[in-house]
N, C-alpha and C positions, 0 to 999 in steps of 0.2 A: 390616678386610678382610685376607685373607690374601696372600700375596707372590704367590702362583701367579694370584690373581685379580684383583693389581693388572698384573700381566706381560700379562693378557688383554687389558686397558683401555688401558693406556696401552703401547700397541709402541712409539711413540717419548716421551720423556719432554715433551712440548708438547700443550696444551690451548689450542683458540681459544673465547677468552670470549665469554659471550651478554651481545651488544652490542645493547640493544633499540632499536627508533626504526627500523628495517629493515637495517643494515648482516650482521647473524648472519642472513643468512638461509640456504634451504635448498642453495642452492647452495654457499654458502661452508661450510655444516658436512657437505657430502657430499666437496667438495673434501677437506677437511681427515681424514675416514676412510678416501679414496682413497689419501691419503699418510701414511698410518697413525698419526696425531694423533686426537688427539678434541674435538669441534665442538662448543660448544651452541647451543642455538636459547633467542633469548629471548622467553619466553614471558609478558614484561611486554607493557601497551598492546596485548595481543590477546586475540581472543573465544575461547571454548575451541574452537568448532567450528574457527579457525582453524587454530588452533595445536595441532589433531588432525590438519589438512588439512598441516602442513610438517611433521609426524612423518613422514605416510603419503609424502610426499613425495622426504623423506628417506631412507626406507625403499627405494624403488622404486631409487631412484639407489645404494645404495651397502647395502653388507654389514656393513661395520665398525660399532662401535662410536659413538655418540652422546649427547650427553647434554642435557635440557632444564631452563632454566632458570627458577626460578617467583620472583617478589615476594611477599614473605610483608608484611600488611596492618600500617597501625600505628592512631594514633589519632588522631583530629581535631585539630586545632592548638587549642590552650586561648586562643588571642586570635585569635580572630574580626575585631574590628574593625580590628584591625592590619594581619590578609590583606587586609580586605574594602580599607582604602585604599591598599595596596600594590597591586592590583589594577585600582584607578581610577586609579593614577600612571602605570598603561601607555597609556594610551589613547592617547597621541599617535604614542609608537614601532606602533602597532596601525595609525595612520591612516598613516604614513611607508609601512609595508611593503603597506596596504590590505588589511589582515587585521583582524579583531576581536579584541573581549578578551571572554573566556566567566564565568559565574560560577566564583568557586572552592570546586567541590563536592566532596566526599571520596567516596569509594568503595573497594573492598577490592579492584580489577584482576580482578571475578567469583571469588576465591579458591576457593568452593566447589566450582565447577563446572572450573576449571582443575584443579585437584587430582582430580575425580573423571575427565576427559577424559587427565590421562597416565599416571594407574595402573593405568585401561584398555589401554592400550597399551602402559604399560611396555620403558620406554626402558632400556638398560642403565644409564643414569646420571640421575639427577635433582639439581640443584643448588638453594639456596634464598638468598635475598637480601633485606638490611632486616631479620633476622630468624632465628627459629629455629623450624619446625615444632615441635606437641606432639609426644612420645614413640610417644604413635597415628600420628600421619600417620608417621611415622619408619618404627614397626615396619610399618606397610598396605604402603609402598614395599620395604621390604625382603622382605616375604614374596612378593611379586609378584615380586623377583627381580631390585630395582629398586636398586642403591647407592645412597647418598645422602651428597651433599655440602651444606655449610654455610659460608657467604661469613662468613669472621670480619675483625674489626679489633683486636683486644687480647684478652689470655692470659683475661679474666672472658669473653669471648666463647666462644671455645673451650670454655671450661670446663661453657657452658650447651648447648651443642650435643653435646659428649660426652655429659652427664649425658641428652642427648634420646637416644641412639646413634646419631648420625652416624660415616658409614664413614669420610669422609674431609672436611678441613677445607680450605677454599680461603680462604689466608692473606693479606689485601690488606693491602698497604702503601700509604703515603701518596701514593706516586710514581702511583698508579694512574688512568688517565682514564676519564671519567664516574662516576656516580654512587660513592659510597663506600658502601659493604655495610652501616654500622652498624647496630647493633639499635637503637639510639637515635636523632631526627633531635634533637639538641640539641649543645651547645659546651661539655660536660661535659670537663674533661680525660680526659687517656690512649684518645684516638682520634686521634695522628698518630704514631703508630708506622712508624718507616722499615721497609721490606721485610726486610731482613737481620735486625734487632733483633727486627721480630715473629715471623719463623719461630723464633728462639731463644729469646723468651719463650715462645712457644704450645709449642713440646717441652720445657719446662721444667713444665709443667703437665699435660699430656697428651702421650698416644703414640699418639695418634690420626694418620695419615699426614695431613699436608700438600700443596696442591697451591698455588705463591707465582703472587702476582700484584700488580703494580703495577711500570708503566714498562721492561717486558722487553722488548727490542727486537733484542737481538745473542745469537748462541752464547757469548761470554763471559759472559754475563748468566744464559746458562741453566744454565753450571757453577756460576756461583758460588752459584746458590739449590739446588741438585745438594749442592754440597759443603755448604750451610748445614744439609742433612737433606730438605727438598724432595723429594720423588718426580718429581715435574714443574713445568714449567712455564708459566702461563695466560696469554697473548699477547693481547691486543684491539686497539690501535692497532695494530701491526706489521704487521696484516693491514687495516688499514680502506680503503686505496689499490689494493687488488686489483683486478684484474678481474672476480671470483668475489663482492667485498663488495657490501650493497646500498646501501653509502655513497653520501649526495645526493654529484651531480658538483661542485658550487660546497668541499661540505665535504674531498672529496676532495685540491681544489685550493689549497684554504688549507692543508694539511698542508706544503704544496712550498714558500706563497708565501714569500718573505721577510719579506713583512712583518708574519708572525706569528714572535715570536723565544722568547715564553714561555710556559706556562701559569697559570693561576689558579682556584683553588678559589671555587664562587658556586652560591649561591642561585636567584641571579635569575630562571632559570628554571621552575622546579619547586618550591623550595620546601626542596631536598632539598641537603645539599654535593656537587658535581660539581666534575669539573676538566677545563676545556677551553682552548682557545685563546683567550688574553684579549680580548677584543673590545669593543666601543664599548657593547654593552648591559650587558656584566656590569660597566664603569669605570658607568656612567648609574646601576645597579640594587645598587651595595654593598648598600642597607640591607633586602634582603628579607628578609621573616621565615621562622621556621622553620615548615613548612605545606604536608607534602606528603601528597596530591597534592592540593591546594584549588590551589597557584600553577601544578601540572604540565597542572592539566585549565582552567584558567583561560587560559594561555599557549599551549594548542593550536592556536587560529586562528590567532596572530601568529606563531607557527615556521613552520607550514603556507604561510603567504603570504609569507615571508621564504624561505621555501625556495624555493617557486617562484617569484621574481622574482632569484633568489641575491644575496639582500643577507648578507652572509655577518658585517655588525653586528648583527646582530638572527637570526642564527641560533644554537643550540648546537651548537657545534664542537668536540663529546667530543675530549680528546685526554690521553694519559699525557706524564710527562714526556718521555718519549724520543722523541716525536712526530718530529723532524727525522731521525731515521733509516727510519721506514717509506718503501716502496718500492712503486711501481705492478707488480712483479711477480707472478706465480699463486700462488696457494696451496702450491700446492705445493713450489714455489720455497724460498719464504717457510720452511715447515716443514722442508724441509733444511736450510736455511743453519742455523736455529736450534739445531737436533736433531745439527750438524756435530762 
């Protein structure tokens, strides 16, 4: 991208991450264009007619600039029987919350049809996660007029996302809550790269613009990935206490309580490495396998019912490390202090 049309996108150097599971919704990425930031909507765990419906949405509310965010597919877990009984070990946490436990079936999050529903539309920004579109979808978005980012975690990542033409590369550091971006869902070394280290790995490879992400919480935080080469930078937790977020209220509230004092990276839920608020199911559920989404679509009723009763052990409680500095104030708010 060029300088003049990265100045268009981002008026302030902050992007709020598409937080899927409802918190990125349309309100909080219309907020976030009102105050001259850019929103994504994530467009994991929805149907395409949906997630046409919070473009249009979006659209209606706000002028600025938006970007959506897509799950690019991966492959079936190669041990089966392993999900299949990690699976069957939930059924009691299922009966506690009075939720069930589903099979653990794979699917590609409708891939096809998502990809065809926002190039229709064409959002100024498209971002990708788990993954790296082919060179086609890459060049389809770009001639639609559509930039295209790419969630990396290590300098061979970037390198596969350039060689696809990605505009801009959204660089997650280890620090980052929920889900980790890898192309890979395996324990392969050189996927915990601190924030700072991998923005300076990934321009050590490419010059492809950067956009950092993981555990940004403060204006100090947003200089220092600024000074690291960053263009901007991608906020998720900082904003999940909002008013504008569609963060469950029980999730909202363990961000404050004290008695969450850490995070921890876990499987348990999904299948997938996530970092949330340590809690009594992810200390129960160390040993899940790698097996996403067989455990993500499997553990759908138990969050569900966990949600609604707010047993907040048996919820996923996304959080970055910086989680204790986020604030119940607007959007707005939020993308000032940051952007100060």
């Amino acid at each position: 991208m060029t300088v003049h049309e990265l100045r268009d996108l981002f008026r302030l150097p902050v992007a709020v991450a598409p937080m899927a599971g409802g918190p990125s919704n349309p309100a909080l990425v219309a907020a976030a264009a009102e105050a001259g930031a850019i929103g994504f909507l994530a467009g994991g765990y929805k149907t395409a007619s949906a997630l046409a419906a919070e473009i249009a949405e979006v659209r209606a509310a706000t002028a600025g600039p938006f970007g959506v965010n897509l799950f690019v597919p991966g492959e079936p877990s190669p041990e089966p029987e392993r999900v299949v009984a990690y699976v069957a070990s939930l059924a009691e946490d299922a009966r506690a919350a009075g939720g069930t436990v589903g099979g653990p079936v794979w699917d590609d999050d409708g891939w096809a049809d998502k990809l065809a529903a926002v190039l229709a539309a064409a959002p100024p920004l498209v971002s990708f996660t788990f993954g790296c579109p082919s060179a086609e979808v890459v060049a389809g978005f770009r001639a639609a007029g559509t930039a295209v980012a790419v969630t990396v975690t290590s300098p061979a990542e970037a390198q596969a996302a350039t060689a696809a033409g990605a505009d801009l590369l959204c660089a997650q550091g280890i620090e980052a809550g929920a889900h980790r971006g890898t192309f890979s869902n395996s324990d392969s070394p050189g996927q915990d790269y601190g924030l700072l280290s991998l923005i300076g790995e990934v321009a050590r490879v490419t010059g492809v613009p950067q956009i950092a992400a993981g555990g940004i919480v403060s204006p100090a935080q947003v200089r220092a990935v600024l000074a690291a080469g960053a263009v901007a930078a991608q906020c998720g937790t900082a904003f999940l206490r909002c008013p504008e977020s569609g963060a469950h209220a029980a999730h909202k509230a363990a961000l404050a309580s004290p008695r969450f004092t850490v995070t921890a990276i876990t499987r348990a839920f999904s299948g997938r490495p996530a970092r949330g608020l340590l809690n009594r199911f992810m200390l129960d559920h160390a040993d899940a396998p790698a097996a996403y989404p067989e455990i993500n679509n499997a553990t759908r009723g138990l969050r569900a019912a966990a949600a609604k009763a707010g047993d907040i052990d048996r919820m996923s409680l996304w959080a970055g490390q910086g989680f204790r500095s986020a604030t119940d104030r607007p959007a707005a708010e939020v993308i000032e202090m940051l952007a100060r």
